[in-house]
C-alpha positions as CSV (number, residue, x, y, z in Angstrom):
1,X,0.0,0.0,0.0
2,X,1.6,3.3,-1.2
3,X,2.1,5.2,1.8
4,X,2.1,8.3,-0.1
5,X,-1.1,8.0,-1.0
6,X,-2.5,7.0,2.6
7,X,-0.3,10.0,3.9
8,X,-1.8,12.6,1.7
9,X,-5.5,11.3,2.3
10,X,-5.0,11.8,5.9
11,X,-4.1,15.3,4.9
12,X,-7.0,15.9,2.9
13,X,-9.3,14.9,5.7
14,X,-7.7,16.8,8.3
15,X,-8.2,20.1,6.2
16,X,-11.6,19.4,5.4
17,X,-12.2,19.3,9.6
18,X,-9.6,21.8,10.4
19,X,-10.4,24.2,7.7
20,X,-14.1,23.9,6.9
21,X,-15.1,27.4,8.1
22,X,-12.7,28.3,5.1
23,X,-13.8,25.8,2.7
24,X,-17.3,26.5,3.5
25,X,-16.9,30.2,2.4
26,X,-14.9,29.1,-1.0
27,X,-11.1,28.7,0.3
28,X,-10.5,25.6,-1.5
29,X,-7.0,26.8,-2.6
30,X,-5.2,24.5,-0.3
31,X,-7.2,21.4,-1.2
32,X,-6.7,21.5,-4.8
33,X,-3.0,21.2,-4.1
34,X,-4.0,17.3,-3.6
35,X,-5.7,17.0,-6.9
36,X,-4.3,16.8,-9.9
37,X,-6.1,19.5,-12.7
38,X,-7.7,16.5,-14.9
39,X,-9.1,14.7,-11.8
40,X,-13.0,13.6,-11.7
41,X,-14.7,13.0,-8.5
42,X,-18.3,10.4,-9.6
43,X,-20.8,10.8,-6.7
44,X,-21.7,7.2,-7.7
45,X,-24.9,5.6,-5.9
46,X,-26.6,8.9,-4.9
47,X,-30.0,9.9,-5.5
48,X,-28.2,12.9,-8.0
49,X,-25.4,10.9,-9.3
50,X,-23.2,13.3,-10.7
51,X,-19.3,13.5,-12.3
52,X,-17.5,16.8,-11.2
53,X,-14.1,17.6,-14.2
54,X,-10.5,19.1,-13.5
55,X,-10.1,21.5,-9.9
56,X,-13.4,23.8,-11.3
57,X,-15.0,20.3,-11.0
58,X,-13.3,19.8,-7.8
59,X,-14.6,23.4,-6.7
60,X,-17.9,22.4,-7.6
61,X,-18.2,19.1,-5.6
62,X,-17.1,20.5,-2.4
63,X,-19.5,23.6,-2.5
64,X,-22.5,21.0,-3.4
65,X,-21.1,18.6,-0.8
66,X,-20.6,21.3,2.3
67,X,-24.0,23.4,1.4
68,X,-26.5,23.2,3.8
69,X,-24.1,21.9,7.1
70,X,-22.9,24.0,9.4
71,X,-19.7,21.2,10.1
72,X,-19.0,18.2,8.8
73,X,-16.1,16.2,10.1
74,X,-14.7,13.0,8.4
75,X,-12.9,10.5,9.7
76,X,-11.5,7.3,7.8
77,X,-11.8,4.4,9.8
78,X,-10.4,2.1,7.1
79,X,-8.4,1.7,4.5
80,X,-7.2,-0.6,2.1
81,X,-5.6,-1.1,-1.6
82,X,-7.6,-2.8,-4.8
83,X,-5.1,-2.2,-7.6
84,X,-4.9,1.1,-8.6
85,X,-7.3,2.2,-5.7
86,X,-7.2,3.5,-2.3
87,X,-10.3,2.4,-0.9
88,X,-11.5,4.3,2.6
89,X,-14.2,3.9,4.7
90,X,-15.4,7.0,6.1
91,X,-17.5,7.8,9.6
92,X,-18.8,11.4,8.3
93,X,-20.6,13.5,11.2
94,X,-22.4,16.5,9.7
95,X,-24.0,19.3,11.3
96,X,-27.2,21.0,10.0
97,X,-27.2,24.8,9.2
98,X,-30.5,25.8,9.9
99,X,-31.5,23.2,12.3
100,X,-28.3,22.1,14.0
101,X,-29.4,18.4,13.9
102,X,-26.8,16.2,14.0
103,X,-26.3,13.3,12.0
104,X,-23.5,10.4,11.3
105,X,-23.4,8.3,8.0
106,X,-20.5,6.2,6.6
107,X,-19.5,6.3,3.1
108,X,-16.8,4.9,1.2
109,X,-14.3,6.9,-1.0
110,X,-12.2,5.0,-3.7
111,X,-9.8,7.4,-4.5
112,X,-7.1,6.7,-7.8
113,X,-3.5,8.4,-7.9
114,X,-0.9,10.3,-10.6
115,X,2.3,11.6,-9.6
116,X,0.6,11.4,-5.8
117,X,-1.8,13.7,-6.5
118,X,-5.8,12.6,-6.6
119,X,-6.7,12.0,-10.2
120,X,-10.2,9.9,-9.7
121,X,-12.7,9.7,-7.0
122,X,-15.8,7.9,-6.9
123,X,-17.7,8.6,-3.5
124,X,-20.8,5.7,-2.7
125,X,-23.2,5.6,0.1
126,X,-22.8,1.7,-0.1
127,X,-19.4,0.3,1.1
128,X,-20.4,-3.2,-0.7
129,X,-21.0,-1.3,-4.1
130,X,-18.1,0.9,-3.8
131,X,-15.5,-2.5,-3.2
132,X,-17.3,-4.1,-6.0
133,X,-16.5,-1.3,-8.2
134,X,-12.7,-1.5,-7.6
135,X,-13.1,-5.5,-7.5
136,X,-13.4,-6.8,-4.2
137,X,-16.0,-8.4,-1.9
138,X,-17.8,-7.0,1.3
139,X,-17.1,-10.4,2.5
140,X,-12.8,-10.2,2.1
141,X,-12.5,-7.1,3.6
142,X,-15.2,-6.1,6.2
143,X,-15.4,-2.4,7.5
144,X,-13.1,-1.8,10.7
145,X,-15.5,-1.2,13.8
C-alpha cells in the first residue's frame, strides 16, 4: 500500500475538519493542491449521481457537498488497496445549518492516484458497491468497527 497516497488522504481529511469554516466560504485553494487538474470525483450511488471535471469540477463538488451543514467532520476508519485504488471507509458527522441536527453516515471513498496527486474519485453511500467497483467483496475485507 503506497504510503504516499494513505499520507496525503490523511491530509485531505484533516483540512476538510480543520479548515471547513474556510472551505465552506470558498477557500479551496489549499485542497486543490492534492488533486491533480484532470481529476474527476463520480458521486456514484446517490439519489443525483453526478461527475465533477479538473479542480473547477473539484470546486464544484465540495461547494454541493458542504451546502447546507454547518460542520462536517470526516474520519477514515479504514483503508485498504484494490489495484490502482485507495479504498476508505469514512465515519462522516455533519452538522445541519438551519437546524443544527446532527447526523453520522459512513460512506466509502475510492480514490485513484498520478504523480501522488488525486486523479479519480468515486464517493458511494454503499461500502459493498463501492468494493465491488474496484473489484473486491464485502465479504474479504469487512469495514473496521
Amino acid at each position: 500500500m503506497s504510503q504516499e497516497n494513505i499520507e496525503t488522504l490523511h491530509q485531505v481529511y484533516r483540512l476538510m475538519n480543520t479548515r471547513f469554516a474556510a472551505l465552506k466560504a470558498g477557500d479551496f485553494d489549499p485542497l486543490l493542491e492534492f488533486f491533480d487538474p484532470d481529476a474527476v470525483i463520480e458521486v456514484s450511488d446517490a439519489p443525483d449521481p453526478a461527475i465533477y471535471k479538473g479542480h473547477a469540477g473539484v470546486r464544484s463538488w465540495f461547494e454541493d457537498a458542504l451546502g447546507v451543514w454547518d460542520s462536517i467532520h470526516v474520519e477514515p476508519e479504514d483503508i485498504l488497496e484494490a489495484g490502482d485504488w485507495t479504498v476508505v471507509q469514512l465515519r462522516t458527522t455533519l452538522r445541519g445549518e438551519a437546524s443544527g441536527a446532527e447526523i453520522e453516515i459512513l460512506l466509502t471513498a475510492v480514490h485513484q492516484f498520478r504523480d501522488g496527486r488525486i486523479v479519480r474519485d468515486r464517493i458511494y453511500l454503499d461500502h459493498a458497491q463501492a468494493l465491488e467497483a474496484v473489484g473486491l467483496s464485502d465479504t474479504s475485507h469487512p469495514p473496521a468497527s
